[in-house]
LUMMISE-287636 format. One record per residue: x, y, z of N, C-alpha, C, O in turn. Coordinates in steps of 0.05 Angstrom, whole numbers, plus 5000, padded with zeros to 4 digits. Example, Ala and Ser with C-alpha at 12.3 -4.5 7.8 and 13.67 -1.06 7.14 Angstrom:
2
[pt [5264,4886,5156],[5246,4910,5156],[5264,4934,5156],[5285,4934,5169]];
[pt [5257,4955,5142],[5273,4979,5143],[5258,5001,5157],[5268,5023,5161]];
***
This chain:
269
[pt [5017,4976,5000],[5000,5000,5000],[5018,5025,5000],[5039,5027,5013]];
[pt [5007,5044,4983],[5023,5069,4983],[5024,5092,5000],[5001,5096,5008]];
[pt [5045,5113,5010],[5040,5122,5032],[5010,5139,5033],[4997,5146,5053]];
[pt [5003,5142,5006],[4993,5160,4999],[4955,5145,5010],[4936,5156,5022]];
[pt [4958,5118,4998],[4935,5105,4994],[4929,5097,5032],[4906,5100,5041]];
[pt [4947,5090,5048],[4954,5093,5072],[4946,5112,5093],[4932,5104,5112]];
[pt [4953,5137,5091],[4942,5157,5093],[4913,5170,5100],[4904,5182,5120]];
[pt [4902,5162,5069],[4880,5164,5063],[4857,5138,5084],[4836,5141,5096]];
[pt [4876,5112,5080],[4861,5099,5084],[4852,5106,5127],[4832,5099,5140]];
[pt [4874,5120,5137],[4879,5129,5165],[4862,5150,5164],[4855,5154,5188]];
[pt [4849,5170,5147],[4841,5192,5152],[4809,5183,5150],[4792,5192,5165]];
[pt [4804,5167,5131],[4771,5150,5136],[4770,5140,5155],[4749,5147,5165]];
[pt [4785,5124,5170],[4790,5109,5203],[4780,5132,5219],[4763,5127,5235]];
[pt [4789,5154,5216],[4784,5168,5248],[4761,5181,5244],[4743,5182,5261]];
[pt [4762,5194,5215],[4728,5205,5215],[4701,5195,5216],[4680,5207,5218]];
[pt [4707,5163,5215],[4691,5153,5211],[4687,5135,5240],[4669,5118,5242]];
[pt [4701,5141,5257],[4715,5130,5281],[4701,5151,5301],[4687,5143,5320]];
[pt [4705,5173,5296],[4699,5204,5301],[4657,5208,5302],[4640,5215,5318]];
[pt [4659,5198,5279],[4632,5200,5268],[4612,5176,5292],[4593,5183,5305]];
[pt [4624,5152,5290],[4614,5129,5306],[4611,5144,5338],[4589,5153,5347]];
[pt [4630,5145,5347],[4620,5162,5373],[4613,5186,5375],[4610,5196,5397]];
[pt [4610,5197,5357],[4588,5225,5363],[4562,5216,5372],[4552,5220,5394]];
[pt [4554,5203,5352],[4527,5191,5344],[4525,5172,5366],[4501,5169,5372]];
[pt [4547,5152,5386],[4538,5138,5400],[4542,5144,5429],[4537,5128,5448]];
[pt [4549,5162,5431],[4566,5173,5455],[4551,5171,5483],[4562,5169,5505]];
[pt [4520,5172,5477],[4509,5170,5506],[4503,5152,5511],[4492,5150,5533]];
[pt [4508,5126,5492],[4504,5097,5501],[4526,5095,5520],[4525,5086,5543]];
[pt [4549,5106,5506],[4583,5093,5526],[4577,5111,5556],[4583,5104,5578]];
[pt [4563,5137,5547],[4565,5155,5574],[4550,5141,5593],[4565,5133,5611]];
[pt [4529,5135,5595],[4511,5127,5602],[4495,5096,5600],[4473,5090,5590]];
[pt [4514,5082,5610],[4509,5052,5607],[4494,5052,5625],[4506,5050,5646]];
[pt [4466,5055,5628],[4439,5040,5647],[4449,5007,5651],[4458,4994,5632]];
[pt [4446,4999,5677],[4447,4977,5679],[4420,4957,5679],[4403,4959,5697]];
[pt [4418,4940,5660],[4401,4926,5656],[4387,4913,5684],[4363,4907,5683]];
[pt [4401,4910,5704],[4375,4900,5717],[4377,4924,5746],[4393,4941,5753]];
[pt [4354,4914,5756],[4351,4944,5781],[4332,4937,5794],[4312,4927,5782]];
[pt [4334,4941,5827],[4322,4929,5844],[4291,4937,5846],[4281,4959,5847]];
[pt [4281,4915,5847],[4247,4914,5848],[4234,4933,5867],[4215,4947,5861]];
[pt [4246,4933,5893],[4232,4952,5912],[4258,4959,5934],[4279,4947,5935]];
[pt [4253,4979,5949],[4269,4987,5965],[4282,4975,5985],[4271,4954,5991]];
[pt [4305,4981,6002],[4312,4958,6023],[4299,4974,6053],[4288,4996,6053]];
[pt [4304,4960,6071],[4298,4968,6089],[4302,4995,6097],[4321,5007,6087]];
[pt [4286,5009,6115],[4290,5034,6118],[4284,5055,6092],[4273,5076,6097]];
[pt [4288,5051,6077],[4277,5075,6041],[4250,5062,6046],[4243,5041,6058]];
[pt [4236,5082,6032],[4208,5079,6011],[4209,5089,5993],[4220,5111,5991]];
[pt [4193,5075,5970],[4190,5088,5944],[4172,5112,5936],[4149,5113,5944]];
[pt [4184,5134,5918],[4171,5151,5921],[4175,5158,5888],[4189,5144,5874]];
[pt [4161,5182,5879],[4167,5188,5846],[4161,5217,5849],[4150,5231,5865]];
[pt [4171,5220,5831],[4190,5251,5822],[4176,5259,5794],[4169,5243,5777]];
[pt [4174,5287,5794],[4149,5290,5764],[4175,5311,5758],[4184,5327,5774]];
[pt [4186,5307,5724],[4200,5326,5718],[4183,5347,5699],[4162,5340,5689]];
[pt [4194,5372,5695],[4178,5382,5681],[4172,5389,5645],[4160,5407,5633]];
[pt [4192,5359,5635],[4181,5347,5618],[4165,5324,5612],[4168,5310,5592]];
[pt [4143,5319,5637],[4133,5301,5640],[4140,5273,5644],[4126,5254,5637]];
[pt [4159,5272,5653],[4164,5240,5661],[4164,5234,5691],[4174,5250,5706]];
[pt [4153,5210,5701],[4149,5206,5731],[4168,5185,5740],[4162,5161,5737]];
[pt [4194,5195,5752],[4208,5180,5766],[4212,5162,5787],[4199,5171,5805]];
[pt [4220,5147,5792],[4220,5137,5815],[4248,5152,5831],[4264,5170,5823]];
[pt [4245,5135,5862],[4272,5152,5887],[4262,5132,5906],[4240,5120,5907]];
[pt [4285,5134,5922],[4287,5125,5942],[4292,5149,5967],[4309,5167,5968]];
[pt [4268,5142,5985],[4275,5162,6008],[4272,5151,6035],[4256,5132,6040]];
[pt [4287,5163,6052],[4278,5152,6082],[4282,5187,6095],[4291,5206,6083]];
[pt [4274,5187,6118],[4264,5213,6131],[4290,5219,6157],[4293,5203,6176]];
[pt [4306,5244,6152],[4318,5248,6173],[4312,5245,6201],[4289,5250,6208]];
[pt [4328,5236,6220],[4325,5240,6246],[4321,5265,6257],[4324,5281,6238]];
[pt [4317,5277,6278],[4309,5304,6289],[4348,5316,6290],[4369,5308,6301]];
[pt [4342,5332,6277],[4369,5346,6281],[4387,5346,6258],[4407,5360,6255]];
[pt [4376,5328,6241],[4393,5316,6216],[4393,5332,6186],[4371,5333,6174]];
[pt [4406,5339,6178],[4391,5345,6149],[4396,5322,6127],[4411,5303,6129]];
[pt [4381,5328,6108],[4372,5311,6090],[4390,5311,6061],[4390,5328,6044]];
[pt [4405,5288,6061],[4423,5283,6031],[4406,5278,6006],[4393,5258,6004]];
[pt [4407,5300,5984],[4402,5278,5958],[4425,5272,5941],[4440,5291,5935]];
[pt [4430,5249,5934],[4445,5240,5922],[4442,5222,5894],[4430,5202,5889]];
[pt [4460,5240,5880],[4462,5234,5847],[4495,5215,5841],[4519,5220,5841]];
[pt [4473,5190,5835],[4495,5166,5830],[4511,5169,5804],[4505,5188,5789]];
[pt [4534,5151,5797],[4546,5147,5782],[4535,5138,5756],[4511,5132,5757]];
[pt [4549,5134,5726],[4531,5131,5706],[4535,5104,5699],[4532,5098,5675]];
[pt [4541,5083,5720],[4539,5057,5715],[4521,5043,5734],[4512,5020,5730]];
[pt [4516,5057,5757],[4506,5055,5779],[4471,5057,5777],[4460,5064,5757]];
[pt [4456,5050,5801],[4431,5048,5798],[4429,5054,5838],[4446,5063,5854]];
[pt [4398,5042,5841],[4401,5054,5863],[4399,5032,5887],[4386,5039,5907]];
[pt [4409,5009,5885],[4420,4993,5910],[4447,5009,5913],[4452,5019,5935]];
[pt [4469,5010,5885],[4492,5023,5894],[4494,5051,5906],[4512,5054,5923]];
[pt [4480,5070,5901],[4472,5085,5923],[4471,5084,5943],[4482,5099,5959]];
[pt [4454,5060,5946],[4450,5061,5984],[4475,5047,5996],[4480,5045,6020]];
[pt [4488,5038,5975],[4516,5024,5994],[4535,5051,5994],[4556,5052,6006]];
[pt [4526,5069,5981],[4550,5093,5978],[4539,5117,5996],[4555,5134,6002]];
[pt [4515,5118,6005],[4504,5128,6029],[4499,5112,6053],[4484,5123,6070]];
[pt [4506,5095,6057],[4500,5072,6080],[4518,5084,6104],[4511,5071,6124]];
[pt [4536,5101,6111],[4545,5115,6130],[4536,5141,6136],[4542,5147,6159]];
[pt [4524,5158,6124],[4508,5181,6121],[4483,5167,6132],[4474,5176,6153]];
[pt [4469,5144,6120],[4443,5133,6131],[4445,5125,6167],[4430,5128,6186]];
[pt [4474,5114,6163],[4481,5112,6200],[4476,5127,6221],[4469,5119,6243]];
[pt [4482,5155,6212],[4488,5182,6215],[4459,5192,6227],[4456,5207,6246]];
[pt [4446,5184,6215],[4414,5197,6218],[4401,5213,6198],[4377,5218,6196]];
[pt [4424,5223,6179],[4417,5230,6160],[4400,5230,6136],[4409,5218,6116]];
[pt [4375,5243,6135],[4353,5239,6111],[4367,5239,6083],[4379,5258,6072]];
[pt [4364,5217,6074],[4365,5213,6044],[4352,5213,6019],[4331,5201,6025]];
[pt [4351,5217,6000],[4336,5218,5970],[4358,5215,5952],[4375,5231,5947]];
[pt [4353,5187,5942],[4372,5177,5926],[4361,5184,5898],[4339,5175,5890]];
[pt [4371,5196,5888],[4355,5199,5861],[4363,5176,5828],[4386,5171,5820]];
[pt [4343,5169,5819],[4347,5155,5798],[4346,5169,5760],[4322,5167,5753]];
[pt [4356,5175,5746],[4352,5181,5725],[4335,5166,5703],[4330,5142,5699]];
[pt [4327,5197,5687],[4315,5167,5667],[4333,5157,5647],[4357,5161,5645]];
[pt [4315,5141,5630],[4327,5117,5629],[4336,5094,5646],[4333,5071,5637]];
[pt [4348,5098,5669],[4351,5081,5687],[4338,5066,5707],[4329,5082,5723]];
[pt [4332,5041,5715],[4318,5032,5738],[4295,5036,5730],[4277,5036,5748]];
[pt [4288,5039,5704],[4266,5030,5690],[4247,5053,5692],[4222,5052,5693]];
[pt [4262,5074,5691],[4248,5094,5690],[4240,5104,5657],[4255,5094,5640]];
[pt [4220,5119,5650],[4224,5132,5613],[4249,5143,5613],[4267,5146,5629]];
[pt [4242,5149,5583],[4266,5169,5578],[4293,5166,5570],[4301,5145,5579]];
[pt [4312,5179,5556],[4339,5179,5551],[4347,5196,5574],[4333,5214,5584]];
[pt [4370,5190,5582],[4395,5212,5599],[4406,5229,5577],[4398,5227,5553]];
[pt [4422,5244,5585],[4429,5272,5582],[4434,5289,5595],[4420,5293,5615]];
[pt [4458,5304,5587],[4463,5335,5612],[4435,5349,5609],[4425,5355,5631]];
[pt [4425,5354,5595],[4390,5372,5604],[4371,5356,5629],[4359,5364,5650]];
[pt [4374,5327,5614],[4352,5317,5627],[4354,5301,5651],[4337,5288,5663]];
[pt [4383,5304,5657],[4390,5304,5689],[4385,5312,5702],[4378,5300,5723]];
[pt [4386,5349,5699],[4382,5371,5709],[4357,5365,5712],[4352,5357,5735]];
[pt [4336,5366,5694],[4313,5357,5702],[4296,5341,5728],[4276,5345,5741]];
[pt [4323,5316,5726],[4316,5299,5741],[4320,5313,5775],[4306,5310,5795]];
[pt [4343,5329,5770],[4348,5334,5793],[4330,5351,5803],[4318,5348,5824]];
[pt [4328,5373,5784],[4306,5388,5790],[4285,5389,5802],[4280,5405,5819]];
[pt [4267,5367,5793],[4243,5351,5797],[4257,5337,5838],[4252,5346,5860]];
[pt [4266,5322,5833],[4274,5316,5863],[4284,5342,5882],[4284,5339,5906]];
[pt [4291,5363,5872],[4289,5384,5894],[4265,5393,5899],[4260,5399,5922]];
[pt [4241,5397,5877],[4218,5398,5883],[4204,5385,5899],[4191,5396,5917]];
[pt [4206,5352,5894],[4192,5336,5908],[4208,5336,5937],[4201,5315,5949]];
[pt [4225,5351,5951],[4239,5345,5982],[4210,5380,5984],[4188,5376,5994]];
[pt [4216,5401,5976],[4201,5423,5983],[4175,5408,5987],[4170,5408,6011]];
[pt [4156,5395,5970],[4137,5386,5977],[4130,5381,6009],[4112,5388,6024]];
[pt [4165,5358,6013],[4157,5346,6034],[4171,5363,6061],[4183,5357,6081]];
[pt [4161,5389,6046],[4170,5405,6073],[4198,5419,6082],[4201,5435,6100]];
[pt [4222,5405,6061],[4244,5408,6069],[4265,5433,6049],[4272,5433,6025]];
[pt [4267,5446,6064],[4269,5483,6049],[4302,5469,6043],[4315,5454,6057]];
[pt [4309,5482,6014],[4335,5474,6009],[4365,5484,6023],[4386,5471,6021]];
[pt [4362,5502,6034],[4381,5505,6057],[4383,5481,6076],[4407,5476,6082]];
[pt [4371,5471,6084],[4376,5439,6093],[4378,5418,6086],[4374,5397,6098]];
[pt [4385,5423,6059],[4399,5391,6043],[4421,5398,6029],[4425,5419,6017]];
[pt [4438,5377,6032],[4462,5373,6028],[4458,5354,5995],[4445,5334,5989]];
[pt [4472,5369,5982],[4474,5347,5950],[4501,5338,5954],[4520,5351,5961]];
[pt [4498,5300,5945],[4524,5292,5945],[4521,5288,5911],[4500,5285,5900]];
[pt [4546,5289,5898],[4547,5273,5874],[4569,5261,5869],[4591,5271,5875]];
[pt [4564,5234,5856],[4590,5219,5854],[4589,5207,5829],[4571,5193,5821]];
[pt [4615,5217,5812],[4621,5219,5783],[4611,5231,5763],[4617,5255,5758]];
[pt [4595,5219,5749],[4581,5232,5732],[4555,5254,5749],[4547,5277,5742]];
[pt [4549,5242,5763],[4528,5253,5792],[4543,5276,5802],[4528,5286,5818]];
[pt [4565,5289,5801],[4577,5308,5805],[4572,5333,5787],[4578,5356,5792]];
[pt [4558,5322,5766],[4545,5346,5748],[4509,5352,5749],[4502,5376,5752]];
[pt [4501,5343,5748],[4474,5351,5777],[4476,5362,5803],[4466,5382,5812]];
[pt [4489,5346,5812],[4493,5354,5839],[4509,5386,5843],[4503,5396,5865]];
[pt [4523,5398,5831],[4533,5417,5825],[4514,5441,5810],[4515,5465,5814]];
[pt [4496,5428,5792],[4478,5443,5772],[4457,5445,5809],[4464,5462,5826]];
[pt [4446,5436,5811],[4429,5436,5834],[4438,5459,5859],[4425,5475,5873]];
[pt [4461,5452,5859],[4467,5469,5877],[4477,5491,5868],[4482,5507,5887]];
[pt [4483,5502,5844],[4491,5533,5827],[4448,5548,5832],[4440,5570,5838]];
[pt [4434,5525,5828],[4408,5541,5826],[4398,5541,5845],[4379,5557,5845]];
[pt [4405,5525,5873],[4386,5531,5902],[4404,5546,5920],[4426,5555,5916]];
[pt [4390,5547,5937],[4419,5558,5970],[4415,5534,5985],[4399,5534,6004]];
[pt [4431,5512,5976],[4436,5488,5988],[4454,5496,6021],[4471,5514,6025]];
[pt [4444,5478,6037],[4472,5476,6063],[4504,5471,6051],[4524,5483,6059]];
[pt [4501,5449,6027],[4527,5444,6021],[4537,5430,5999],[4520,5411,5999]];
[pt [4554,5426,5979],[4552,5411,5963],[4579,5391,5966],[4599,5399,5976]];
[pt [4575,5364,5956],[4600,5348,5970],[4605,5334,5939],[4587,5317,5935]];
[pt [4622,5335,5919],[4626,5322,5896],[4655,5297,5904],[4676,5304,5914]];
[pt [4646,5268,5897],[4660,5249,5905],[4672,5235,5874],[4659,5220,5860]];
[pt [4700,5244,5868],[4704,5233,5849],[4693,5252,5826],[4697,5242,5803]];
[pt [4685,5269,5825],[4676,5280,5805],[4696,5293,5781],[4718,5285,5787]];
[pt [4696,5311,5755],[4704,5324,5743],[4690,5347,5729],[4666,5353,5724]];
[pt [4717,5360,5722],[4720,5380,5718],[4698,5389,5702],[4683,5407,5707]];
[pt [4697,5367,5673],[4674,5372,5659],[4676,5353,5648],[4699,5344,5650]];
[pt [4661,5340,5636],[4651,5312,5613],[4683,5320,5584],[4703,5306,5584]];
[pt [4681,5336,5570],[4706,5340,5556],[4723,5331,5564],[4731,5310,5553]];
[pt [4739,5343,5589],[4761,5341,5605],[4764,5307,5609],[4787,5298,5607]];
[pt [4746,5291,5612],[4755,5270,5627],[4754,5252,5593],[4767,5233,5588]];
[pt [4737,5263,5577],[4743,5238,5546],[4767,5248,5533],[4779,5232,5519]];
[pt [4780,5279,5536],[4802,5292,5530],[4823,5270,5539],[4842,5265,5524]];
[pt [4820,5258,5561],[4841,5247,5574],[4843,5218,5572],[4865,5207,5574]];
[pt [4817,5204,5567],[4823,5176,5554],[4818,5175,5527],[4820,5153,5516]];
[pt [4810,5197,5513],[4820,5194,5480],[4823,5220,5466],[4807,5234,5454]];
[pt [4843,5222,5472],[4858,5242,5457],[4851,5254,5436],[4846,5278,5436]];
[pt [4849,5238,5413],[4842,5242,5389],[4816,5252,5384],[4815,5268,5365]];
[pt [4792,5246,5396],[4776,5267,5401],[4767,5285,5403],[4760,5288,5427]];
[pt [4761,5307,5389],[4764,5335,5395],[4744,5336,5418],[4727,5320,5424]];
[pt [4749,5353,5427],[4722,5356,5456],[4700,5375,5444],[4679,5379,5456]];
[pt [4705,5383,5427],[4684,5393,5412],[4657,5379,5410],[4635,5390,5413]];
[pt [4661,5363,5405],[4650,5329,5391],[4625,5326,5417],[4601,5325,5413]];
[pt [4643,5324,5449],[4629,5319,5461],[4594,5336,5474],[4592,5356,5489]];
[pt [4579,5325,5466],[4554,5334,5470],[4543,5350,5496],[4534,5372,5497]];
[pt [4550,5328,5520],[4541,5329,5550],[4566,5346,5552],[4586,5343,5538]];
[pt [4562,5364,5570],[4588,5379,5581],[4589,5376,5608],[4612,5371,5616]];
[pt [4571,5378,5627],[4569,5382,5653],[4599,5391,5669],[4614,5380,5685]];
[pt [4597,5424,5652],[4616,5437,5657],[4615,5445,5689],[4606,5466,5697]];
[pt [4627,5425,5704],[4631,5433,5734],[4646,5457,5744],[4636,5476,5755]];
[pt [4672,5451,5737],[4685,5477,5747],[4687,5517,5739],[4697,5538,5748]];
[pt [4673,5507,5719],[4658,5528,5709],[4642,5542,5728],[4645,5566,5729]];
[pt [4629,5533,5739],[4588,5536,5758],[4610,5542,5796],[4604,5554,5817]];
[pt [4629,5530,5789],[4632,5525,5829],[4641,5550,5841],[4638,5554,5865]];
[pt [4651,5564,5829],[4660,5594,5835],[4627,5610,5849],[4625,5624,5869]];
[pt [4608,5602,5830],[4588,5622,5840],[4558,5599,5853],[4535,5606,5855]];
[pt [4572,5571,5861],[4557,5562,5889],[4565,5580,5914],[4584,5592,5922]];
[pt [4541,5575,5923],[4544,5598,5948],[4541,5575,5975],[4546,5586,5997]];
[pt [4536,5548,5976],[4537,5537,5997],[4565,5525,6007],[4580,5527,5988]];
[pt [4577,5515,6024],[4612,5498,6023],[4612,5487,6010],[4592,5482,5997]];
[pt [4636,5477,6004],[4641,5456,5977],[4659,5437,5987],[4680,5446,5997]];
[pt [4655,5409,5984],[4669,5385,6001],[4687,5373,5973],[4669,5369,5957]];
[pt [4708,5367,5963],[4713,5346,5945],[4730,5327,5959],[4746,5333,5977]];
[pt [4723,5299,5948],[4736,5277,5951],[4748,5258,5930],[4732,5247,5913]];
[pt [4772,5253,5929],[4777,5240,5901],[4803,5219,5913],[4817,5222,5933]];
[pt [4803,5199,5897],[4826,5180,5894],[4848,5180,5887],[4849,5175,5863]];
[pt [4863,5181,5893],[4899,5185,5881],[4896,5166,5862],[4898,5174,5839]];
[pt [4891,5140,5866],[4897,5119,5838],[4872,5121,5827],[4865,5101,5815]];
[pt [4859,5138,5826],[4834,5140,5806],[4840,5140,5766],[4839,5162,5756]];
[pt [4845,5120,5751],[4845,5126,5726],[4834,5128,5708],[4841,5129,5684]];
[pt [4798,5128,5727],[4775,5137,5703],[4778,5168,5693],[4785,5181,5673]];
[pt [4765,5170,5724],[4759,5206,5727],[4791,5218,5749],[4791,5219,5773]];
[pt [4811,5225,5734],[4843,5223,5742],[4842,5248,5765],[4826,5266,5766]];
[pt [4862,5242,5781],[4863,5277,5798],[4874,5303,5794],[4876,5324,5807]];
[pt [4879,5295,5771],[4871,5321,5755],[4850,5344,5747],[4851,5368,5744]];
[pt [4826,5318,5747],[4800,5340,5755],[4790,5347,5785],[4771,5360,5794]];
[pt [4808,5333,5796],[4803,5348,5831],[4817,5377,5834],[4810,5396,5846]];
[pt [4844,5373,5815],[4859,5389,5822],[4852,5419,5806],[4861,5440,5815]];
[pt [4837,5419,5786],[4820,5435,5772],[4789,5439,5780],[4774,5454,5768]];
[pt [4783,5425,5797],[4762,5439,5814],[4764,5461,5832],[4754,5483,5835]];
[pt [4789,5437,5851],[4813,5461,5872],[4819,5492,5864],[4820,5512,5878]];
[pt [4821,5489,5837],[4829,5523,5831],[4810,5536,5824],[4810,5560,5820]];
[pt [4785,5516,5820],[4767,5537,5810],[4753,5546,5833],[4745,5569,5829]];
[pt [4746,5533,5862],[4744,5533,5891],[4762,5528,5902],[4768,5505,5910]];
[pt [4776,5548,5906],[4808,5549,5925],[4798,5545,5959],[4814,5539,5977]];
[pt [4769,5551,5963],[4762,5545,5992],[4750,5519,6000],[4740,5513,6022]];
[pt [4753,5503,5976],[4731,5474,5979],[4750,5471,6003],[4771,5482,6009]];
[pt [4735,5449,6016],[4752,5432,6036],[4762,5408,6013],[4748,5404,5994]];
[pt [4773,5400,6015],[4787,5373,5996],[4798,5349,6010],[4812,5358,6029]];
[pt [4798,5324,6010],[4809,5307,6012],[4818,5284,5991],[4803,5271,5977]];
[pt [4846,5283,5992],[4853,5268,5974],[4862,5230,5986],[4884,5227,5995]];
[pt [4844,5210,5983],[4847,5196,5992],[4867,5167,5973],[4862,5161,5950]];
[pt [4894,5154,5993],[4913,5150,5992],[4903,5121,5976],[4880,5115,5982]];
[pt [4917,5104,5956],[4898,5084,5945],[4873,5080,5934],[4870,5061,5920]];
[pt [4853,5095,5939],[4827,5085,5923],[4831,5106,5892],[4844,5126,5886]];
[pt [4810,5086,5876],[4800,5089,5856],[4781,5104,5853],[4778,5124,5867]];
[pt [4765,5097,5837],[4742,5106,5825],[4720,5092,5844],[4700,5104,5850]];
[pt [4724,5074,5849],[4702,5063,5862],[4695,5068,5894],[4680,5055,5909]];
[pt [4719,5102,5901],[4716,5111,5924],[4692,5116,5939],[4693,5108,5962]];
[pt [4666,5129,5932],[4655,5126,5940],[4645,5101,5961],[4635,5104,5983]];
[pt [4653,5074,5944],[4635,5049,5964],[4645,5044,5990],[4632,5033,6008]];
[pt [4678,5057,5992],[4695,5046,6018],[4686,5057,6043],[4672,5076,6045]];
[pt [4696,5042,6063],[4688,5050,6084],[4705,5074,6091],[4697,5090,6109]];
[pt [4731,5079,6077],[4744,5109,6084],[4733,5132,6070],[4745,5154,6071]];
[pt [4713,5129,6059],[4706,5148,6045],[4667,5152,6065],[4653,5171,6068]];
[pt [4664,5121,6072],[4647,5140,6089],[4648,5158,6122],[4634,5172,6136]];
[pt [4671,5149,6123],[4679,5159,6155],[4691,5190,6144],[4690,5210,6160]];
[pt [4702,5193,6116],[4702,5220,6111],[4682,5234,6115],[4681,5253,6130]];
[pt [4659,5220,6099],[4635,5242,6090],[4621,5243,6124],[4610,5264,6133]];
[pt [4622,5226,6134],[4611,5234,6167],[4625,5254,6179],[4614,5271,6194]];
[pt [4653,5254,6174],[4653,5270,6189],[4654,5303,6183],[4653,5322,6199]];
[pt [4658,5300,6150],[4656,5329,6146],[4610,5337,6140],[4603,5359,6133]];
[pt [4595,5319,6144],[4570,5322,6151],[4566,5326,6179],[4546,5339,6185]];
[pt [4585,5316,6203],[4576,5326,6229],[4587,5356,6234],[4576,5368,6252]];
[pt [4610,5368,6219],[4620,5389,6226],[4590,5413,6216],[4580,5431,6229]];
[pt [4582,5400,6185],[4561,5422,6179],[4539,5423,6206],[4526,5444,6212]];
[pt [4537,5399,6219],[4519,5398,6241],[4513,5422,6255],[4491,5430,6262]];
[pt [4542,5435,6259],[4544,5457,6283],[4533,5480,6269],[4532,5501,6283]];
[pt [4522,5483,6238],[4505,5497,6234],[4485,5488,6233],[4480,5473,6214]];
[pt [4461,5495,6253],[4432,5491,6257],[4421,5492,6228],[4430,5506,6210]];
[pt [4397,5470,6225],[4395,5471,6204],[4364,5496,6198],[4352,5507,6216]];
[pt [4358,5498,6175],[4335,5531,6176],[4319,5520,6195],[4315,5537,6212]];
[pt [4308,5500,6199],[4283,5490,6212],[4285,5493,6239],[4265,5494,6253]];
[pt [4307,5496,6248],[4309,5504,6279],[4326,5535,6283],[4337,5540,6305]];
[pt [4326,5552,6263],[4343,5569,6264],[4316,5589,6272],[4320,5613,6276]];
***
């Protein structure tokens, strides 16, 4: 083959390579996992969420203890919502009210995912906690990974107590920038441009990330860091990506959730 025919034949490869994941990109972003738990575990009840493109979600919620405020939390994009509750199961110890939120498409909800229709999702679940009485100054958004871009979007639009991103990045670009190069980030659709939005949250800002993380690298911790030079940060020694599930990562999040403690939450203020 000639260098010429070679070439050519490399420059159809990537555009067409290029072209394949444009077009497929929210399948890979967003792998829903095919199966998902029938009903809640002990302690949650099932509850649903109306977004305001008409779709009715499901969630998982259980009700703070007296004194406690209330977590919602936006899972990972492989994750569903048993893994949730193993990634809040120290926060649930805590006394802490939870609302695990589920996306659509997932857990058998309608719908495609998407950076819009996340927001949505999330959206819709800050509504449905107001419903149940609970003014957003007393909930804490956790997000972990991809859930780090809701959870962030949520908290740029409420006056949350606090926002806690576990594992998260910088932005959707930034992290396909970094496992494929060749990609222009142009390309990429979803942005869930985080470090963009965190400058003008107005509640604290918690990050937690993994030194050996080589999904979402610490690189986008360290580009959060500058974009919130006051987050509190912890950089934890050995874990991955799959920090959230460990038990060092829940004795973190307790204890930087008991420090918010010592601010009364609105309901008793």
């Amino acid at each position: 083959m000639s260098f010429a025919k070679l070439g050519l034949f490399i420059l159809v490869f990537v555009v067409a390579a290029t072209a394949l994941l444009y077009t497929q990109q929210r399948r890979l972003i967003f792998p829903a996992p095919s199966q998902y738990p029938q009903g809640p575990s002990s302690g949650f009840r099932l509850v649903h969420t109306q977004t305001d493109d008409g779709l009715r979600l499901i969630a998982y919620y259980r009700a703070a203890q007296p004194g406690r405020r209330t977590i919602i939390f936006f899972h990972g994009n492989g994750d569903n919502l048993l893994g949730a509750i193993q990634a809040t199961r120290g926060l649930a110890a805590n006394g802490n009210g939870l609302l695990l939120v589920e996306y659509r498409g997932y857990g058998g909800n309608p719908g495609s995912p998407g950076e819009a229709g996340l927001y949505r999702d999330g959206a819709a679940a800050m509504r449905w906690l107001a419903t149940e009485g609970i003014a957003a100054r007393d909930v804490i958004v956790v997000g972990n990974s991809i859930g780090s871009g809701p959870a962030t979007e949520m908290a740029l639009r409420h006056d949350v107590a606090a926002l806690m991103l576990v594992s998260g990045f910088s932005s959707l670009p930034d992290v396909v920038g970094e496992a494929m190069s060749f990609v222009p980030r142009t390309l990429v659709r979803d942005r869930f441009d985080n470090a963009s939005k965190l400058a003008r949250v107005k509640a604290p800002v918690f990050l937690m990330h993994g030194d050996a993380d080589t999904l979402v690298t610490p690189a986008n911790l360290a580009r959060l860091r500058r974009a919130r030079p006051d987050a509190t940060v912890a950089l934890v020694a050995g874990a991955g990506h799959e920090l959230a599930y460990s038990a060092a990562a829940q004795a973190i999040l307790i204890d930087w959730v008991k420090g918010l403690q010592n601010r009364p939450p609105q309901s008793e203020s």
